[in-house]
Residue, then its C-alpha position, 0 to 999 in steps of 0.5 A: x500500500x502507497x504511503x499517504x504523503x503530503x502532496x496527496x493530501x492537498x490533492x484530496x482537499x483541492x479535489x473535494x474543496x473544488x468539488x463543494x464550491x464549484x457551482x458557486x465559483x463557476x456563478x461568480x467567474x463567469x459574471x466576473x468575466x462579463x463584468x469585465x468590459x462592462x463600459x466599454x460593452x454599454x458605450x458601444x450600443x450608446x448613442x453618443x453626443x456629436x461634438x460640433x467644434x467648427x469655428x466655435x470657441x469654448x463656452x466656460x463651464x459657468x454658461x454650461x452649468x447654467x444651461x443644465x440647472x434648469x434639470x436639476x442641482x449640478x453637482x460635478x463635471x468631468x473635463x475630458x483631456x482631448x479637445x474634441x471630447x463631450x463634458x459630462x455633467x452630474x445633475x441632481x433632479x432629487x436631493x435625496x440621489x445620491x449621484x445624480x445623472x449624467x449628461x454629456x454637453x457639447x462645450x461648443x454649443x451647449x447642447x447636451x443629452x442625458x445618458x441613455x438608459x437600456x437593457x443592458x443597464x438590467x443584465x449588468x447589475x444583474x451580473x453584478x448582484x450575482x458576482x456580488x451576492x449570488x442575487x440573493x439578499x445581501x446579508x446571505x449572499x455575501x458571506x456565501x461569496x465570501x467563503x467561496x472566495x475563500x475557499x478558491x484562494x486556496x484552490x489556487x494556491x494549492x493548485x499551483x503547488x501541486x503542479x510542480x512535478x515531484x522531481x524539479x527538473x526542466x524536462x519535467x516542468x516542459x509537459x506543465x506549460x503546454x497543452x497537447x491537443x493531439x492526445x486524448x480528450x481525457x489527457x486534453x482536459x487535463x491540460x486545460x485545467x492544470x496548465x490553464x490554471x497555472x498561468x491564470x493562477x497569479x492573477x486569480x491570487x490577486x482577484x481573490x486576496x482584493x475582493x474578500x475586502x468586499x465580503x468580511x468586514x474583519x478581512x478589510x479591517x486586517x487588510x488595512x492593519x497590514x497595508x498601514x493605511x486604510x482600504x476603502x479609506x476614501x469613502x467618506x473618510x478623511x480630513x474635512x475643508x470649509x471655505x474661510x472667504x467671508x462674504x465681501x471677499x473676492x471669488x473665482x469664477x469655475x473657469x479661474x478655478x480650472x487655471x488655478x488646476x493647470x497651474x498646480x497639477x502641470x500636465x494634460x489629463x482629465x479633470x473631474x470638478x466637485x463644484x462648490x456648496x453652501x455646506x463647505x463652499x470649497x471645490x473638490x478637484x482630480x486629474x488624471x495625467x494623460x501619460x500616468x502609468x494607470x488610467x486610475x490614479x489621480x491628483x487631488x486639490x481642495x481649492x477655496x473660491x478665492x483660489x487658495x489651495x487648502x489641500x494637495x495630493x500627488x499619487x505618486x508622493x504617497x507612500x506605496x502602502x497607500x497607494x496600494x490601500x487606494x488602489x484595492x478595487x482597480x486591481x480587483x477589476x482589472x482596471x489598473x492599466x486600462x484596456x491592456x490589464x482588462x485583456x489580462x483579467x478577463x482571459x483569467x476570468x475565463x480560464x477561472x470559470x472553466x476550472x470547475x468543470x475541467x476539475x469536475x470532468x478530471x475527477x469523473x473520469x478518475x471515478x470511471x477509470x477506479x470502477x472500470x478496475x474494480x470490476x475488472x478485479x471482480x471478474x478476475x476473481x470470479x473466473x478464478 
């Protein structure tokens, strides 16, 4: 009789592990796969606003605003870095949204056009409640996402163990990088789930460690204890500014504010302008350099209305503990580098969902081939 060695115990915890999350996994892969190019799949089948830059000279964001306050409270308005791009506007028609609308105006002729809603707003956020909590309700939903995902971080890094062969020699690593499509489909599938799942295997790592911040409170809290910074920091949270210009003090019109903007963040990128409230009077401003190594990092300034910058954050200043904190949710939805890392997540997203199937159909076969034994040694016996 074999000896019950190590490696073959970690075979048995990720076969039945795999075996009892499958279905749950194979859900919440494969709408982590369609999530994946969930923007750029709604911008296609939107229409969008013409630009009509001919002879025309910019209008201020001031006139803009002003055409748009007649739907509503205008909270925000993202500049694009290119010219010949639409201004996108967040209106609020209820106090109580908590986002507003958006509505992309022309900054040449003031024309504009509410974002169009659509079917695929529906099946989104239906992928998304399924990739989130299996559409069921959330205080059921998420801690059963949460002990799947679990669950497949150790599948992964089991899994990686387990496909280093016994003897760590190269032409025994050489069948574990390729899959041979000329043998048998058993020895095919195999492949697909031992090699597939081995290149797959460091970004799976990545996709789990980032998203379980969304399931447990106390994975979040020990995140950030780790980190030193505070994940999900952002979110309501940090340092408070109120405006400190009294009423016969001069203010800066929105169009000052943007100089002001190019003068301390001194490059071409997109600008995202919080206008200012009655509540804390001050403007909330990020750009995203047009050539910074992620589409997802920003600048940020607290301006007054006289202009006085109360506050300054480069990204790149801040100590990589906290940019990592700051960056949990781009590097869990593949985000990070824009289109070319999207590639890369949802090739991985997808190998992720075939790993429940190719691993359920190795083990059926494993299965067949002990009955096929057994019963060969069972007639052997009785012919005897």
């Amino acid at each position: 009789m074999k000896n019950y060695t190590f490696k073959k115990f970690i075979n048995d915890l990720h076969l039945w592990a795999g075996l009892g999350s499958g279905i749950i996994l194979f859900l919440v892969c494969l709408s982590g796969t369609i999530l994946t190019f969930e923007e750029e799949i709604k911008a296609a089948f939107s229409e969008e606003l013409t630009i009509d830059s001919n002879g025309k000279d910019l209008m201020s964001v001031e006139t803009l605003k002003k055409k748009l306050e007649k739907e509503g409270v205008v909270s925000s308005v993202t500049i694009p870095e290119e010219k010949n791009g639409s201004y996108a506007f967040s209106v609020k028609s209820d106090p109580k949204q908590r986002r507003g609308t958006t509505f992309y105006v022309d900054p040449y002729t003031g024309d504009y056009q509410k974002q169009q809603k659509s079917s695929l707003d529906g099946f989104f956020m239906s992928m998304f409640r399924l990739h989130r909590w299996l559409l069921l309700d959330t205080n059921i939903g998420r801690p059963i996402v949460g002990v799947a995902t679990l669950i497949f971080l150790f599948l992964s890094i089991s899994g990686l163990y387990l496909w280093f062969p016994k003897k760590l020699k190269w032409k025994n690593f050489k069948s574990g990088f390729k899959i041979k499509f000329s043998a048998n489909w058993k020895r095919i599938n195999h492949d697909l789930h031992n090699t597939l799942g081995f290149y797959a295997c460091i970004f799976l790592v990545i996709m789990t460690l980032t998203g379980l911040c969304w399931s447990f409170e106390w994975y979040k809290d020990a995140s950030s204890a780790v980190l030193g910074a505070k994940v999900f920091g952002a979110r309501g949270g940090g340092p408070k500014f109120e405006s400190a210009v009294t009423k016969g003090q001069k203010q800066l019109s929105v169009s000052e504010i943007i100089e002001i903007t190019n003068k301390e963040l001194d490059y071409n990128g997109e600008i995202r302008l919080s206008f200012a409230t009655p509540k804390s009077g001050v403007y909330s401003i990020s750009k995203t350099g047009a050539s910074s190594f992620s589409p997802v990092t920003s600048d940020k300034l607290i301006l007054d209305r006289d202009g006085t910058v109360l506050n300054k954050e480069i990204f790149s200043e801040k100590p990589l503990n906290v940019q990592i904190a700051s960056l949990i949710k781009p590097l869990h939805t593949g985000n990070i580098f824009g289109t070319f890392s999207k590639i890369i997540y949802f090739l991985a997203c997808l190998i992720a969902t075939s790993l429940p199937i190719t691993g359920t159909l190795i083990w059926w076969n494993k299965l067949q081939k002990k009955r096929k034994r057994k019963t060969k040694v069972i007639s052997m016996a009785k012919a005897a």
